[in-house]
N, C-alpha and C positions, 0 to 999 in steps of 0.2 A: 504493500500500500504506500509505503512512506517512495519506495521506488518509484511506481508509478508517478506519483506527486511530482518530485522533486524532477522528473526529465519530463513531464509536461512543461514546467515553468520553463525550466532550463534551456528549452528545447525555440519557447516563444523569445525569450530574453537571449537566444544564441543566435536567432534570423535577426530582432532588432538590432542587435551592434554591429551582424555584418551591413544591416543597410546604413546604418549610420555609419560604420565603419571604427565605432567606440563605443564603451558603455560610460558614459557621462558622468556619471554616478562616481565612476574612480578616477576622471583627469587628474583631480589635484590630489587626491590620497595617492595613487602611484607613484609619485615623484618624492615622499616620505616613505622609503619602504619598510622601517618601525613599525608607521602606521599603517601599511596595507598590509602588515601582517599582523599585526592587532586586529584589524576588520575581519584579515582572512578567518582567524581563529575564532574571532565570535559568530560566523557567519556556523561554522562548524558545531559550533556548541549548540547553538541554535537549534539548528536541525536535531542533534541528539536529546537535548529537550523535550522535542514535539514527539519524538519517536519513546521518550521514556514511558509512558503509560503503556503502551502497547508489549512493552520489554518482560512486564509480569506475566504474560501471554504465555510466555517461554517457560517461564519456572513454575506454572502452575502446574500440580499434581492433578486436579479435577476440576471439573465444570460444574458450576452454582442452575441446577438443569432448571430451578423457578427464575431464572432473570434470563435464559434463554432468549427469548424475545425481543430484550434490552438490546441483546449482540447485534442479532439481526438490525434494529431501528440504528445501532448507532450504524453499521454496514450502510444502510440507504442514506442515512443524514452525509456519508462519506461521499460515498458515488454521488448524488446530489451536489455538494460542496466543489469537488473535482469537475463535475462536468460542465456548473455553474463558472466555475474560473476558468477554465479552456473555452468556456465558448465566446468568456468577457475578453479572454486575452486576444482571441480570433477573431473577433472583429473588431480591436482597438489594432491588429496586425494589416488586417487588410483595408481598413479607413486609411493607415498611413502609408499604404501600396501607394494607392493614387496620387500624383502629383495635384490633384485637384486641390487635395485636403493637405496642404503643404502650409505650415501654419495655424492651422485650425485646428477647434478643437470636436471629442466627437460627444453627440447627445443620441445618437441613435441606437436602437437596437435595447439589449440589457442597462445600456449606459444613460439610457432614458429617464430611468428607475431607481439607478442606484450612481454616485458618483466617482463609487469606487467599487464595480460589482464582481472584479477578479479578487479584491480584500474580501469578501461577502463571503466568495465562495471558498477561498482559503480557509477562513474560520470557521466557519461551515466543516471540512473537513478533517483538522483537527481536532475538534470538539465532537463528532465523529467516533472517530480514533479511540479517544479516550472516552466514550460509550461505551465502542463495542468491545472494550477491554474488561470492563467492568464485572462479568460474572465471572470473570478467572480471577478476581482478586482473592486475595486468602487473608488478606486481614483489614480492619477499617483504618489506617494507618495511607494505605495503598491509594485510599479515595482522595488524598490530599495530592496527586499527581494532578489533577485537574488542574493545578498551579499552573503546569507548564502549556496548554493550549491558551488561559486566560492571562500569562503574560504576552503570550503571541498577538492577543488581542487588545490588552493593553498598547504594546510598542506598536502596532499598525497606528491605531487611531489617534494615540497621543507621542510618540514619538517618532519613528522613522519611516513611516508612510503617508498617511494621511497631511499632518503637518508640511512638511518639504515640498510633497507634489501640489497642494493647493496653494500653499506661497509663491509658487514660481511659475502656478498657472495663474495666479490672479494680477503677479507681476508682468505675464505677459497678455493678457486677455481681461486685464483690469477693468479698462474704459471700453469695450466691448458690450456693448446692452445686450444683446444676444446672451453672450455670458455670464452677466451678472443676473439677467432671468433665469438660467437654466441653473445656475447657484443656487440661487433662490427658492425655487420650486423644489430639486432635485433632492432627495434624503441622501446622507452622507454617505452611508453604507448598504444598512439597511432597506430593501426596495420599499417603498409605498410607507413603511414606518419615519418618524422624525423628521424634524424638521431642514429647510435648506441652512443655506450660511447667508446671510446680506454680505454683500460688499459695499464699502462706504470708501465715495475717493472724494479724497483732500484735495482742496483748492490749492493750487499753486501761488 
């Protein structure tokens, strides 16, 4: 599962740098390589993180057969999550095919609904994960692994996702009415749930 995940993204984020021909993300950390290996290494943790609840899978002796069914729901919350982010990544891929959309930004599609609906479906999958892990736990100790999908959730929203990509899109798509409607309107993550963001631009 964690496999699957991880060369989906991989896979959407390996065609975007060859079109770009960079991943943006590390111009200036590159040139620190301290720091790009600070990054590398938490990038890694990371990952082992989200894959730790499912790791009791392995050491369990037997199956909780009354929460049976838990396995299964977290199983589809996962598939759902996964297919919901590949298909937000797949059409934020092919919007930026077009030399049309060179500049612009995209509202269509999933991206209608949610302003970040490849984050949606990532947390979605994680949280997932650590569901369908949940009848092989062996002691109630074990249920405080949910830490590790609800930091994943924390850091998107309030630290290294959500934060970054809407500063640098409202720095660039600011004074754009268009934009700042579809801000407005659009829930942050969640489709159809919560509110948009205002944009407020200062007079010069």
């Amino acid at each position: 599962a964690v496999v699957s995940t991880q060369s989906t993204g991989g896979t959407f984020l390996l065609i975007r740098v060859i079109n770009a021909g960079e991943d943006k993300r590390f111009r200036d950390i590159k040139k620190n390589k301290p720091r790009f290996f600070i990054v590398w290494m938490i990038q890694g943790i990371w990952v082992y993180l989200n894959m730790f609840p499912s790791l009791f899978v392995f050491q369990a002796e037997h199956l909780h057969n009354d929460l049976v069914m838990f396995s299964y729901g977290g199983w589809l919350l996962f598939m759902f999550g996964l297919i919901f982010e590949t298909a937000a990544d797949y059409e934020k891929t092919v919007f930026r095919s077009h030399p049309a959309n060179k500049d612009r930004f995209i509202s269509t599609g999933l991206w209608s609904i949610s302003r970040h609906p490849n984050y949606f479906g990532e947390m979605l999958l994680w949280f997932g994960l650590w569901v369908a892990s949940v009848p092989f736990y062996t002691s109630p100790l074990q249920l405080l692994s949910v830490f590790c999908p609800t930091l994943t959730f924390l850091l998107i929203l309030l630290v290294s996702g959500v934060p970054k990509l809407e500063k640098a899109a409202i720095e660039k798509w600011g004074k754009d009415p268009e934009f700042v409607k579809y801000m407005a309107e659009t829930p942050c993550i969640i489709p159809f749930f919560g509110m948009g963001k205002e944009i407020v631009n200062k007079s010069e």
